[in-house]
Backbone bond lengths (Angstrom), bond angles and torsions (degrees), N, CA, C in turn:
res aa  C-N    CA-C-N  psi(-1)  N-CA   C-N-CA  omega(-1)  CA-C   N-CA-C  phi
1 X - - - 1.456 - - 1.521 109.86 -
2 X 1.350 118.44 131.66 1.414 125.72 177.14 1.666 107.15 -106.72
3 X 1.518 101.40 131.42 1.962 77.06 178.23 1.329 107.50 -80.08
4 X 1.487 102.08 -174.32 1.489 90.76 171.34 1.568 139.14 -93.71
5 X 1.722 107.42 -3.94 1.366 103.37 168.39 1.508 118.89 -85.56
6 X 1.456 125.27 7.03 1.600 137.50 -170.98 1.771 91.39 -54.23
7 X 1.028 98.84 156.23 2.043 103.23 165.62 1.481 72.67 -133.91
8 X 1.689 84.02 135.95 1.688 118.54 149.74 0.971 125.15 -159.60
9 X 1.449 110.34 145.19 1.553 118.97 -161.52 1.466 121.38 -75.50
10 X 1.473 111.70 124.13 1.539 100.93 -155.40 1.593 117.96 -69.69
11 X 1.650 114.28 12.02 1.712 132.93 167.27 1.686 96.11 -92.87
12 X 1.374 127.70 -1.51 1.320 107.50 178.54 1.491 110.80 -80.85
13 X 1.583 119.05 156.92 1.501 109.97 -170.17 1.454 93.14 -122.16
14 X 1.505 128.76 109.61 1.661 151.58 178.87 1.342 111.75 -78.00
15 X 1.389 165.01 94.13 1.459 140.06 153.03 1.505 97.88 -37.91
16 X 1.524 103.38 152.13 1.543 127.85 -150.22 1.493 99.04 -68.67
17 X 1.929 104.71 -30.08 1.655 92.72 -174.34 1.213 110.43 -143.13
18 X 2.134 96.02 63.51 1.826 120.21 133.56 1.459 118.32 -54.44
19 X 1.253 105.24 133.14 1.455 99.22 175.57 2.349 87.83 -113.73
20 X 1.260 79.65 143.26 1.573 109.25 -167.58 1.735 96.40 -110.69
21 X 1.609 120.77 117.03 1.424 103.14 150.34 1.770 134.67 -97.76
22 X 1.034 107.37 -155.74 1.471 97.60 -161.98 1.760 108.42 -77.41
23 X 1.207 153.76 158.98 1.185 173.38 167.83 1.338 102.52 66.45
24 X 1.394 138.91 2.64 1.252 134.50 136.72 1.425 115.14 -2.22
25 X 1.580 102.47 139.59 1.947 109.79 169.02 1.247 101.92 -143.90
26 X 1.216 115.23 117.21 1.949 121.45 171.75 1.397 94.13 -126.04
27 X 1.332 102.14 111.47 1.369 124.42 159.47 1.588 139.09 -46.11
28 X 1.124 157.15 -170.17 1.276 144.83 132.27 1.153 131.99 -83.65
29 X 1.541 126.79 146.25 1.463 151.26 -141.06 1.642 94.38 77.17
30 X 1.279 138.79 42.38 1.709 110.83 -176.84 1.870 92.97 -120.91
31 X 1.326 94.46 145.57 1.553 99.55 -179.52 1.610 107.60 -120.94
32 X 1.175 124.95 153.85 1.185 112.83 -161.04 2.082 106.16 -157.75
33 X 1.132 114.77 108.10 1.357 125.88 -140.99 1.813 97.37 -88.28
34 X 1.325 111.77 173.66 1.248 116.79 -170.79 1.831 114.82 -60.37
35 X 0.895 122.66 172.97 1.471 117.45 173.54 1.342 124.32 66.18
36 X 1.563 110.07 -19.73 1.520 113.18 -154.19 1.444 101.48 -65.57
37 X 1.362 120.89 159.47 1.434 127.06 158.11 1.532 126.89 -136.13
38 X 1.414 107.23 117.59 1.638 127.57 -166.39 1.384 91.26 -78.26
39 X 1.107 135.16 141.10 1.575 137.70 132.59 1.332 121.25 -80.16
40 X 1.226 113.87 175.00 1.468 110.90 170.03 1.492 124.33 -57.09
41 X 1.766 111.82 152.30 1.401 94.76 155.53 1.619 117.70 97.26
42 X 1.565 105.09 -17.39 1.519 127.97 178.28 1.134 119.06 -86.53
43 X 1.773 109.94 127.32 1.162 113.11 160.47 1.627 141.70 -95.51
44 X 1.181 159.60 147.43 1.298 124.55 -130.08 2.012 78.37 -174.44
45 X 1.248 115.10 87.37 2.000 109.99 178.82 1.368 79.49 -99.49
46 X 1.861 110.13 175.11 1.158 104.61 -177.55 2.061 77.70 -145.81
47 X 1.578 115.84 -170.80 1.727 117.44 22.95 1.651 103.67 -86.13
48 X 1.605 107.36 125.06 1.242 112.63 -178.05 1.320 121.12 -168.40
49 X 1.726 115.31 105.25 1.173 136.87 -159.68 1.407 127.57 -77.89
50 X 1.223 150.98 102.93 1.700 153.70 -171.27 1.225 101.58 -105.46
51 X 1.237 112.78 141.31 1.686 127.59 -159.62 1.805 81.69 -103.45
52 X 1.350 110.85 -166.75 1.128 151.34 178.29 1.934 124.70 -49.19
53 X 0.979 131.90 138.77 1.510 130.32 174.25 1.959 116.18 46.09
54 X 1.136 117.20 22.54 1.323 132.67 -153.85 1.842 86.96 -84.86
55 X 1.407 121.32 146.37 1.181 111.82 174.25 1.742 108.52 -128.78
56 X 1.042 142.91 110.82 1.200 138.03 -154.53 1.872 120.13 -115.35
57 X 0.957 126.12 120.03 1.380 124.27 -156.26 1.369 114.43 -87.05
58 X 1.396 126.59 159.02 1.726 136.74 -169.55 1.716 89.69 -60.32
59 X 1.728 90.74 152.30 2.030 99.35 176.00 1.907 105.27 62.98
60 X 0.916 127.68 16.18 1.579 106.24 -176.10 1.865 89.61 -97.86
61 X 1.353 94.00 162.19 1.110 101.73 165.47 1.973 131.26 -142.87
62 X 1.082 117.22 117.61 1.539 126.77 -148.78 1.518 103.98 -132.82
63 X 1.111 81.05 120.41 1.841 118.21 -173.22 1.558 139.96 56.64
64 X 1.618 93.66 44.21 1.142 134.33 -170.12 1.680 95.79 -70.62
65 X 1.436 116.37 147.18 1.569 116.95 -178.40 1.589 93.15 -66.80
66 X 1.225 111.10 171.61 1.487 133.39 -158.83 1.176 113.22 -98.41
67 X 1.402 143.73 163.55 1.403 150.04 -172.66 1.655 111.46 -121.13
68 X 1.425 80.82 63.22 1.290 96.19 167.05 1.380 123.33 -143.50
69 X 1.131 122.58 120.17 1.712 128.79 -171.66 1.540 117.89 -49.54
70 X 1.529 119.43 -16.16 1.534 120.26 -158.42 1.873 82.62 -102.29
71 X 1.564 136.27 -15.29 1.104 134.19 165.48 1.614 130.60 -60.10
72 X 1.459 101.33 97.09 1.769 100.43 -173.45 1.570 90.10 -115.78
73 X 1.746 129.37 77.53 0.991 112.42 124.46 1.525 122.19 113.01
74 X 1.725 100.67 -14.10 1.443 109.01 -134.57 1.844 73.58 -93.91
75 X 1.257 113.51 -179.27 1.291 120.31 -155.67 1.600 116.94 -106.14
76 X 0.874 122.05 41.86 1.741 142.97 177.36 1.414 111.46 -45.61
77 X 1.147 125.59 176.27 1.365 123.41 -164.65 1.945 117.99 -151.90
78 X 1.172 113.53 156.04 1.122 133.34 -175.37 1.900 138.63 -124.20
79 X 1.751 101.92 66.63 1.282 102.07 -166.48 1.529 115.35 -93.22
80 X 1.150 107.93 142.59 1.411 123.86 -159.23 1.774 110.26 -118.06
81 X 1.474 148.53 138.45 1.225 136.93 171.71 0.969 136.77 -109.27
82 X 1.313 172.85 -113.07 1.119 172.88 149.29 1.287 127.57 -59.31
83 X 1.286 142.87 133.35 1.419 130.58 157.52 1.473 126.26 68.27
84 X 1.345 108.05 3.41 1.088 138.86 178.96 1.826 104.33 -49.90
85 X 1.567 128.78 142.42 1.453 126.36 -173.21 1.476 106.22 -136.17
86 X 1.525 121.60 103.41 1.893 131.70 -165.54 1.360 100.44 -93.32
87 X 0.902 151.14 108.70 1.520 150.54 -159.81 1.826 94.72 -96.29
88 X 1.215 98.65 173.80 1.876 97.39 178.00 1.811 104.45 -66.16
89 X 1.348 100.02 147.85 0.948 122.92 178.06 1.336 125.66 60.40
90 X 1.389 134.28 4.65 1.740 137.68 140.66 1.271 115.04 -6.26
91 X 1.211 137.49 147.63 1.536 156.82 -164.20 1.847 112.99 -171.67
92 X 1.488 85.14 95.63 2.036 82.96 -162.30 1.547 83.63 -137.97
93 X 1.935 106.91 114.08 1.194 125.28 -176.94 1.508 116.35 -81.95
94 X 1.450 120.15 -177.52 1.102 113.11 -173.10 2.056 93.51 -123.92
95 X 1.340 100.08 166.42 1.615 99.68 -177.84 1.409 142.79 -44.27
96 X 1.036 104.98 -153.47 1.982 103.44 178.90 1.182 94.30 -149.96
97 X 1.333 132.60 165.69 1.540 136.90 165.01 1.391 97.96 -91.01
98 X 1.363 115.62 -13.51 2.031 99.10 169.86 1.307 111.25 -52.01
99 X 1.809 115.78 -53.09 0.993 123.91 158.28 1.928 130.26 -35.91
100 X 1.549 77.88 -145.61 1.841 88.12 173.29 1.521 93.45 -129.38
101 X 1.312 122.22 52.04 1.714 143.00 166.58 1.906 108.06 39.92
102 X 1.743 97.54 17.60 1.868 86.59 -166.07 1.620 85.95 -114.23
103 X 1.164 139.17 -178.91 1.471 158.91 93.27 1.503 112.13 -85.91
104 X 1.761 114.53 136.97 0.431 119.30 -173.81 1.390 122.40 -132.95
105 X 1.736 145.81 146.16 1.411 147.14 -139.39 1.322 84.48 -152.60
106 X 1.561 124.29 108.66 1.234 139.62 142.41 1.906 109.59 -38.19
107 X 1.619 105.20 -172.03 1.276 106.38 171.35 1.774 125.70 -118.41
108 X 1.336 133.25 154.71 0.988 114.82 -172.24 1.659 123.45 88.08
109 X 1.554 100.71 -9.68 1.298 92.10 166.20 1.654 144.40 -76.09
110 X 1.274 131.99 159.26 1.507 121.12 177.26 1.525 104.96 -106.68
111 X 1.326 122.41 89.16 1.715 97.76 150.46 1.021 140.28 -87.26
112 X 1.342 135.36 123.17 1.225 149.31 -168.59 1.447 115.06 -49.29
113 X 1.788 114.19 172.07 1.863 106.38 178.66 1.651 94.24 -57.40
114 X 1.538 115.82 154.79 1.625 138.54 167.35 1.462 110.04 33.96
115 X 1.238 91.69 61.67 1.804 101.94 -168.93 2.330 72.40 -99.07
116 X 1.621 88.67 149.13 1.760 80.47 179.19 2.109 85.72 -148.90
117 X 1.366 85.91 141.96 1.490 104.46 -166.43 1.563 104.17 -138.47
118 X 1.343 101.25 119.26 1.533 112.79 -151.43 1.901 109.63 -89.13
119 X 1.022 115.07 177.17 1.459 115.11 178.33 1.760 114.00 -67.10
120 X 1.255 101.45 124.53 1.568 116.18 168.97 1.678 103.95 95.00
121 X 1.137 111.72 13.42 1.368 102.57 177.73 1.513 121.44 -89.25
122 X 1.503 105.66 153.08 1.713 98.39 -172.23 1.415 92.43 -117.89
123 X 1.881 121.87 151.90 0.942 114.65 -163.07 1.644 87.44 -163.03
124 X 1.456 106.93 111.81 1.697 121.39 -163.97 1.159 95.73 -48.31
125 X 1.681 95.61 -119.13 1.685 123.07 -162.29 1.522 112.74 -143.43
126 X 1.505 121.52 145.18 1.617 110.80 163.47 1.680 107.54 68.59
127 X 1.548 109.73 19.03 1.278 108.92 175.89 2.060 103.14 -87.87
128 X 1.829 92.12 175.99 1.799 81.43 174.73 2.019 86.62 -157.36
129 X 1.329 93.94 89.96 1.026 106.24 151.72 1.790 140.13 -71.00
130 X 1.492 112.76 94.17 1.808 118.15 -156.33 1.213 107.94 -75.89
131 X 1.222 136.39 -177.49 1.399 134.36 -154.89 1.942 112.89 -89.21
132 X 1.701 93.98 146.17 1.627 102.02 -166.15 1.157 109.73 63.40
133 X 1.221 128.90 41.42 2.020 122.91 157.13 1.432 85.85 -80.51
134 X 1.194 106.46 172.53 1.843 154.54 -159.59 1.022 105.81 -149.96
135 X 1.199 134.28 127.58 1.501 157.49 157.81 1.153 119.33 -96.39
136 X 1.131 150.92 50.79 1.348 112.41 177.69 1.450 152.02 -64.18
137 X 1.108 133.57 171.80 1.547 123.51 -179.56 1.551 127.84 -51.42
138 X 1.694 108.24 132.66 1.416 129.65 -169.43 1.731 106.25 85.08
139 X 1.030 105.72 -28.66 2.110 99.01 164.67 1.229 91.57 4.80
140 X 1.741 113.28 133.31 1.514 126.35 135.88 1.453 119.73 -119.92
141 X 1.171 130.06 111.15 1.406 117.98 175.83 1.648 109.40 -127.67
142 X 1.755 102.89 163.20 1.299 91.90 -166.10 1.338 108.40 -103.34
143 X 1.532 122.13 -113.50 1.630 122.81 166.18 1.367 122.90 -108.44
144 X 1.450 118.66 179.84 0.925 125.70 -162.95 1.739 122.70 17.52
145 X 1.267 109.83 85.62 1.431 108.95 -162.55 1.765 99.51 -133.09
146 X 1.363 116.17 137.89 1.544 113.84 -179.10 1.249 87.43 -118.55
147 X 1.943 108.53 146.85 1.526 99.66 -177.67 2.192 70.58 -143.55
148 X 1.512 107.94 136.78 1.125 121.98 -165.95 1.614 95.39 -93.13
149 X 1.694 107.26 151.55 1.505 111.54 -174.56 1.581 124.10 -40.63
150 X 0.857 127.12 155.70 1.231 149.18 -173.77 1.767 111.13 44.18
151 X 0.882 90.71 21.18 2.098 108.85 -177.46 1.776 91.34 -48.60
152 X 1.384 122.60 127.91 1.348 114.49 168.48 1.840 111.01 -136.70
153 X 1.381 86.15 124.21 1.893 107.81 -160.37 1.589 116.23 -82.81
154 X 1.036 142.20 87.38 1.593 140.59 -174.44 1.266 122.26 -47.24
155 X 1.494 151.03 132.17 1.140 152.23 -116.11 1.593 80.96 -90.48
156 X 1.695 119.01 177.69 1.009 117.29 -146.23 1.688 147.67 -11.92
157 X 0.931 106.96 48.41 1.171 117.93 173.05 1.664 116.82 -72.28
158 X 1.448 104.17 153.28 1.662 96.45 -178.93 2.047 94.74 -120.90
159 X 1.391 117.87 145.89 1.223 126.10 163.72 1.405 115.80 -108.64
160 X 1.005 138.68 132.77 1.289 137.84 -161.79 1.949 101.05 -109.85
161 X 1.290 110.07 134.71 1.428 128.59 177.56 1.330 109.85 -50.55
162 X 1.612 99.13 138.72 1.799 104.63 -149.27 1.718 156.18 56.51
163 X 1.650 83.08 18.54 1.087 97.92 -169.39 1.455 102.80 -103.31
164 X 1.594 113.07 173.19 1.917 98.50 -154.95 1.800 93.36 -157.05
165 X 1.399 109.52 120.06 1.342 105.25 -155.05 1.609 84.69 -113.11
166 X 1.886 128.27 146.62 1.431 134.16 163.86 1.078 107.34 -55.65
167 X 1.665 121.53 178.08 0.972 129.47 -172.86 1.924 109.65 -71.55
168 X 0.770 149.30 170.63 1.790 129.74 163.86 1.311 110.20 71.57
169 X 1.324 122.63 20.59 1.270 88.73 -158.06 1.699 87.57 -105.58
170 X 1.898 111.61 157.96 1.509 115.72 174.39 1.227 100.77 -112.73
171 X 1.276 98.45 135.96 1.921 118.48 -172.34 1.548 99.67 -93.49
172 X 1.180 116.54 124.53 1.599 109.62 -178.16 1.171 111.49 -120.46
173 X 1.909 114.94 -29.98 1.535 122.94 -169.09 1.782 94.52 -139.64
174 X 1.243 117.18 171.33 1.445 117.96 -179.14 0.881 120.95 -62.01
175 X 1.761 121.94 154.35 1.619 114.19 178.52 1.830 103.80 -128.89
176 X 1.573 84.96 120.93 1.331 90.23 178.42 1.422 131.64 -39.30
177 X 1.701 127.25 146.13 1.377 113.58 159.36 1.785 117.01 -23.02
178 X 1.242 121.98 146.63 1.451 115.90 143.33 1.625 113.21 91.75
179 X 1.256 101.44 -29.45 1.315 111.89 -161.90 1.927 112.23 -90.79
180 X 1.363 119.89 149.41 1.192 125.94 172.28 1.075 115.54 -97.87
181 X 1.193 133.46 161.66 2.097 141.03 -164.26 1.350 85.33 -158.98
182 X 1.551 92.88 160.76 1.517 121.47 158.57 1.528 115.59 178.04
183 X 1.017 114.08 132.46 1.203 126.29 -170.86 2.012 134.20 124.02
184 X 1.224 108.08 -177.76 1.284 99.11 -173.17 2.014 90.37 -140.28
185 X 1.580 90.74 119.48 1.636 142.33 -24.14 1.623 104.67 -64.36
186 X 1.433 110.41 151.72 1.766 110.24 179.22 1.023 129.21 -45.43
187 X 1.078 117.32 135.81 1.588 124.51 -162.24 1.961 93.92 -122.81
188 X 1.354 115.44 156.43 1.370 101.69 -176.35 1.879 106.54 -117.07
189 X 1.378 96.00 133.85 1.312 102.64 179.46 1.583 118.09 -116.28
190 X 1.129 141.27 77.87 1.308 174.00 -174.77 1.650 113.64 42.69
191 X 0.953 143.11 -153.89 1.341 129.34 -169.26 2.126 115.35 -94.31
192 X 1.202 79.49 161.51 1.446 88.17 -175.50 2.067 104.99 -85.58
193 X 1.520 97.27 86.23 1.426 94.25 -165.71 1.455 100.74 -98.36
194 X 1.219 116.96 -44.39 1.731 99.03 162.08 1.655 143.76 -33.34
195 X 1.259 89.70 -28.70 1.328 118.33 -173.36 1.831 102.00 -81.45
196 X 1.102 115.59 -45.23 1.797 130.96 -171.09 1.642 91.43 -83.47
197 X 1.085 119.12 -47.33 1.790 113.41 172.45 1.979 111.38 -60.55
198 X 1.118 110.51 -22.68 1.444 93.82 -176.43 1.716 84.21 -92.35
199 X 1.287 136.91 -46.47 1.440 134.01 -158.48 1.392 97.78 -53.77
200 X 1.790 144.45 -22.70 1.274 128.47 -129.16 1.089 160.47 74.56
201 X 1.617 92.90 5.09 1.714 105.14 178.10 1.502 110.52 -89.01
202 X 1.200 99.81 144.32 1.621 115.63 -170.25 1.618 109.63 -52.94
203 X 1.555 115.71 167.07 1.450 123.24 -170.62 1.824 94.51 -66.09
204 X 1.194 97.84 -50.97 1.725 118.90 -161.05 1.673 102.56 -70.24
205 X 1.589 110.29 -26.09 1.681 110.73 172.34 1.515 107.34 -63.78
206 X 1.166 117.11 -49.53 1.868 141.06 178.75 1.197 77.82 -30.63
207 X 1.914 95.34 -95.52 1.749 110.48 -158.11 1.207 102.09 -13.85
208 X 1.289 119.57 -58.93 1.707 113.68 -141.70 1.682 101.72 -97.94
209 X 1.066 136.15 13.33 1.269 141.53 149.27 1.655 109.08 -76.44
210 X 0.844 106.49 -77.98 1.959 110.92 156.98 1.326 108.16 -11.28
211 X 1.064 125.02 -75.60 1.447 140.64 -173.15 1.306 102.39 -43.69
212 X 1.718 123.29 -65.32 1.252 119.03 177.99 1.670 123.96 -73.10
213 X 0.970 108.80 -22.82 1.961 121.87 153.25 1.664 95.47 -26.21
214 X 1.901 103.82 -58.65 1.421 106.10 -153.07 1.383 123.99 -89.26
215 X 1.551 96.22 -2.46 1.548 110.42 164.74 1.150 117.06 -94.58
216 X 1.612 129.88 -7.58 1.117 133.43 159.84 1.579 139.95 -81.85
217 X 1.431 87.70 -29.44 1.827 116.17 168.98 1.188 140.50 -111.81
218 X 1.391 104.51 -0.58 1.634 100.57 -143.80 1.932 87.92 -143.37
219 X 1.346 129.39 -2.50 1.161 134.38 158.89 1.240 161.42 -121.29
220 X 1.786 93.00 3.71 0.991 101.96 152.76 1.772 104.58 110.54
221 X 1.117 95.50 -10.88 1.624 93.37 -169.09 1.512 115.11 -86.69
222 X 1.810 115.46 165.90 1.052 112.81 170.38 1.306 119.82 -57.93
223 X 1.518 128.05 168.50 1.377 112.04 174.13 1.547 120.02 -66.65
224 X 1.570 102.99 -53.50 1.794 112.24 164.06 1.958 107.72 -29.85
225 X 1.217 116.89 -51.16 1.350 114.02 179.99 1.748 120.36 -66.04
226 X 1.132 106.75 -31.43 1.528 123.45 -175.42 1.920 102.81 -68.89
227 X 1.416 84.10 -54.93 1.777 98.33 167.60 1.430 122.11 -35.45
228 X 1.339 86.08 -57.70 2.010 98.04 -177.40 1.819 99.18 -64.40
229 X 1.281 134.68 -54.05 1.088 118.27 -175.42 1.800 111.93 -57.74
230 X 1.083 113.21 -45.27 1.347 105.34 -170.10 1.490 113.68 -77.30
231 X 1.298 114.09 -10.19 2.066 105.24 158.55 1.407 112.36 -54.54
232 X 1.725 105.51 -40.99 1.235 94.07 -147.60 2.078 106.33 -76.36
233 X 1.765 95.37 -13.31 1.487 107.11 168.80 1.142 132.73 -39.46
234 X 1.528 88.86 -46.07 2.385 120.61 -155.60 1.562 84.59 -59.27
235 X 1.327 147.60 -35.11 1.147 129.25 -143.46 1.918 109.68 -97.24
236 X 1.417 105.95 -21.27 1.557 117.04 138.35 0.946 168.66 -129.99
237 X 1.823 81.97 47.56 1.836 123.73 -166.42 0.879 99.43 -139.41
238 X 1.575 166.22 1.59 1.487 169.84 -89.46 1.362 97.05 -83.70
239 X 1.844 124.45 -19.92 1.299 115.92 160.69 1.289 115.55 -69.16
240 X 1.206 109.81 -42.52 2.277 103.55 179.42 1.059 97.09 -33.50
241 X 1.592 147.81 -44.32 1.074 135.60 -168.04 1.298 136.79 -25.56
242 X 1.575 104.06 -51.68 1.633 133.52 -179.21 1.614 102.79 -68.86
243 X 1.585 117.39 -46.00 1.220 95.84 -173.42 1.654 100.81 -81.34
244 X 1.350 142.61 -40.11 1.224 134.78 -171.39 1.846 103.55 -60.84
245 X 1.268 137.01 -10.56 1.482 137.42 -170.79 1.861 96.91 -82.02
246 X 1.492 95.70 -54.24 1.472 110.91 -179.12 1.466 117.82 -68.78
247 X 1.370 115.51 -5.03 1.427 112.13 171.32 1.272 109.17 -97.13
248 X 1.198 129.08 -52.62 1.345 136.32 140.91 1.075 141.59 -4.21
249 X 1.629 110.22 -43.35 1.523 129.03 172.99 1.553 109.28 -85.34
250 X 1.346 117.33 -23.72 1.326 113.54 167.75 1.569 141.16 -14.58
251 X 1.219 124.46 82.50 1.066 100.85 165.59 2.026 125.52 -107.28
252 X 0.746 109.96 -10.07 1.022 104.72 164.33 1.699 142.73 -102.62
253 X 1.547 104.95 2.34 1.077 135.12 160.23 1.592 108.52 108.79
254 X 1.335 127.84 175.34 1.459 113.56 -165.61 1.589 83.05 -127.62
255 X 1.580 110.97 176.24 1.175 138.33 -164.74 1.736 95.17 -91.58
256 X 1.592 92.32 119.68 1.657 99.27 173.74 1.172 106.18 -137.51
């Protein structure tokens, strides 16, 4: 159901049963997948694609040009996936050609009220971003990731899957798979094992995440050295994997 004061652009492409609320504006280039549900009050520019069952809250705003000064215009994009949850007041930009011109929204995610997610950022699946996070531009994060209210993330930064940031906390350098932070700037406080016990990972997967926590923090070593111990883990931990990939990928160094 569309109400009837919604404006939409008659190049926008709707599955037959979007429901649209009232003072809504979806622009042209915007695609808009089965199930989805607009509330009132939403703005929605494109070119910028929303998958399926997505539910999106009054005041948000999605795929709005970017806040960035080196942006003149050029036509970048904003794809979004499944099941996805925009709480009031969201602000989730679309790319840059500095970039690779996309931002991107995994599926299954929750963003919280005025959760704002900046141009070029990638953002897995099964994440739950709580109210007033900050994104800034180039964000990479992976899955299942909790980032606590007003959490604010520094432009390329990488978050590593399962990892679970306090409320306040400022992201300055990467945060490993697995691992918990808090503070300004994040400081790491041992793994997010509550979190791996509701996901299904085994007692003996834990342990041995712990273990490598403690070869990473707790001894002193270079990171290159910490590295070498935890390859030799992956082979009867096949989860170490994730955190040794994400250390690896480092470039700007991780939170120690």
């Amino acid at each position: 159901m569309i109400h009837s004061s919604a404006i939409i652009d008659p190049s926008a492409r709707l599955a037959d049963d979007v429901e649209v609320g009232p003072w809504t504006v979806i622009g042209p280039q915007v695609e808009v997948g089965s199930g989805t549900k607009i509330n009132s009050h939403v703005v929605i520019k494109g070119p910028t694609k929303i998958g399926s069952d997505n539910h999106i809250f009054q005041f948000a705003s999605i795929g709005e040009d970017c806040q960035d000064k080196k942006y003149n215009g050029e036509p970048t994009e904003l794809l979004i996936g499944n099941n996805n949850v925009f709480r009031e007041g969201c602000t989730i930009h679309r790319g840059t050609v500095q970039d690779n011109s996309v931002t991107i929204i995994g599926s299954d995610n929750l963003f919280m009220a005025n959760v704002h997610v900046a141009h070029d950022c990638v953002v897995g699946n099964d994440n739950i971003l709580a109210n007033n996070c900050a994104i800034a531009g180039h964000v990479k994060m992976g899955d299942n990731i909790i980032l606590g209210g007003f959490t604010a993330v520094h432009q390329f930064c990488v978050i590593g899957s399962h990892s679970m940031c306090g409320a306040g906390t400022v992201v300055l350098k990467d945060i490993p798979a697995f691992v918990m932070s808090n503070g300004n700037s994040a400081q790491p406080h041992g793994i997010n094992a509550e979190g791996l016990r509701r996901r299904g990972f085994s007692v003996e997967a834990i342990q041995n995440i712990k273990r490598a926590y403690k070869i990473i923090y707790r001894q002193g070593l270079k990171l290159d050295q910490a590295i070498e111990q935890l390859d030799v883990m992956v082979n009867e931990t096949p989860e170490i994997q994730l955190l040794t990939h994400s250390l690896k990928a480092s470039t700007r160094g991780i939170i120690r």
